[in-house]
C-alpha positions in Angstrom: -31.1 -30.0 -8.5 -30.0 -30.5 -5.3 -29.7 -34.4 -3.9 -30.3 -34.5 -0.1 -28.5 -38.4 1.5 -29.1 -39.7 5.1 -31.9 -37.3 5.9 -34.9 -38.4 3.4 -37.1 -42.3 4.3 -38.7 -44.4 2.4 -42.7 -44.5 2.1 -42.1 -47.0 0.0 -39.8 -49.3 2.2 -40.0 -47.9 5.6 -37.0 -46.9 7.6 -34.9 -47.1 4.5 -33.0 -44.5 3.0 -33.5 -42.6 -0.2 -32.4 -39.4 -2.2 -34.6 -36.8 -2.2 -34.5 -34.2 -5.0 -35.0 -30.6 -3.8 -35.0 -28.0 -6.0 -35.2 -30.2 -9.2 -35.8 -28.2 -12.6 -34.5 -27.8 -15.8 -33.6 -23.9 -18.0 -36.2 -22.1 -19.0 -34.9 -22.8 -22.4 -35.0 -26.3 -21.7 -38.9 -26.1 -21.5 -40.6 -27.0 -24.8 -43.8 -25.2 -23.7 -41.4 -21.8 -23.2 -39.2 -22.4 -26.5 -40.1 -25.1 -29.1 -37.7 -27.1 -29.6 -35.6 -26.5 -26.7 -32.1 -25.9 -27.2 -31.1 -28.7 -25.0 -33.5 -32.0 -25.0 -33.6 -34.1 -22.5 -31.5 -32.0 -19.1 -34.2 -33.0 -17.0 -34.1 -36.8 -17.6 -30.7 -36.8 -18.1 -30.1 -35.1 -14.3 -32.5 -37.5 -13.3 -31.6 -40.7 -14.3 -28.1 -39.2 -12.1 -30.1 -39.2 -9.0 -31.0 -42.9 -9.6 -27.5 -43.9 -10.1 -26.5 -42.2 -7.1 -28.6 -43.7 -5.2 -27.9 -47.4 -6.6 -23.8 -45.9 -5.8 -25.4 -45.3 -2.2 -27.4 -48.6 -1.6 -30.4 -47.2 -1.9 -31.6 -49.3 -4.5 -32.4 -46.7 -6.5 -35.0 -45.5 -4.2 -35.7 -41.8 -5.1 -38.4 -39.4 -3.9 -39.4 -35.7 -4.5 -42.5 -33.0 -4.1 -43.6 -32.2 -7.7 -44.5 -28.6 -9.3 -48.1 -29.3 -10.9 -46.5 -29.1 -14.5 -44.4 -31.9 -13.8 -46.6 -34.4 -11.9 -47.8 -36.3 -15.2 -44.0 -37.1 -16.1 -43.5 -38.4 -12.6 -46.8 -40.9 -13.2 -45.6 -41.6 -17.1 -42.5 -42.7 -15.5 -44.7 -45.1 -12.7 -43.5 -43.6 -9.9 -45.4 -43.8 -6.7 -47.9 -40.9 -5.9 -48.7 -40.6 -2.3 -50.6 -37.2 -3.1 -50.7 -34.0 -2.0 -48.3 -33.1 1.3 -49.9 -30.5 3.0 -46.2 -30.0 5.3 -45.0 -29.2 2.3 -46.9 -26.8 0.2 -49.6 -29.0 -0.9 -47.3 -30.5 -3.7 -48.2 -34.4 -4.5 -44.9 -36.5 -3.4 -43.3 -39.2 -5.5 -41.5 -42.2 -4.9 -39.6 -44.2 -7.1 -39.4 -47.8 -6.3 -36.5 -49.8 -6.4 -37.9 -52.2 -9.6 -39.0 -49.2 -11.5 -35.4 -47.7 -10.9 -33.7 -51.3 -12.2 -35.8 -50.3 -15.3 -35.0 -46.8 -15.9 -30.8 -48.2 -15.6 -31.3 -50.6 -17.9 -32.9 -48.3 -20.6 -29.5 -45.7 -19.9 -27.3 -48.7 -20.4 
């Protein structure tokens, strides 16, 4: 995962800053479609839930946004982020947004 600052806006909350999550996957062997059970449950949310943090640590508000692989775009709508569908300047992947309420929620259930 890498966390790109002070490059990424908002479509949520125009001309304000977010992290955006490039490069954002878990092991192979973290995957319980490749190896059931995985050895190590729960990377992905885990790294995740980091990304929010940072970006509360930031100011962002917890504002968060990434393009999704198609395997991963029902997680990203379980977790009520915002779809703004498919960007075709970036290889047709759907883009996500999480807002700065669902973030609040997704701290409180780590804490």
């Amino acid at each position: 995962m890498i966390l790109e600052i002070d490059i990424h806006r908002s479509h949520v909350e125009p001309m304000k800053n977010l992290i955006y999550l490039d490069f954002f996957a878990t092991a192979p062997w973290n995957r319980p479609k490749l190896k059931n059970p995985p050895d190590y449950k729960g990377v992905g949310i885990a790294l995740f839930i980091f990304a929010v943090s940072r970006s509360f640590d930031l100011e962002y508000n917890g504002r968060v946004g990434l393009h999704s692989l198609p395997a991963a775009e029902s997680f990203y709508q379980k977790i009520e982020m915002n779809d703004f569908g498919c960007d075709p300047n970036y290889e047709n992947l759907r883009y996500f947004e999480l807002s700065t309420n669902v973030a609040l929620e997704i701290i409180k259930i780590k804490n």
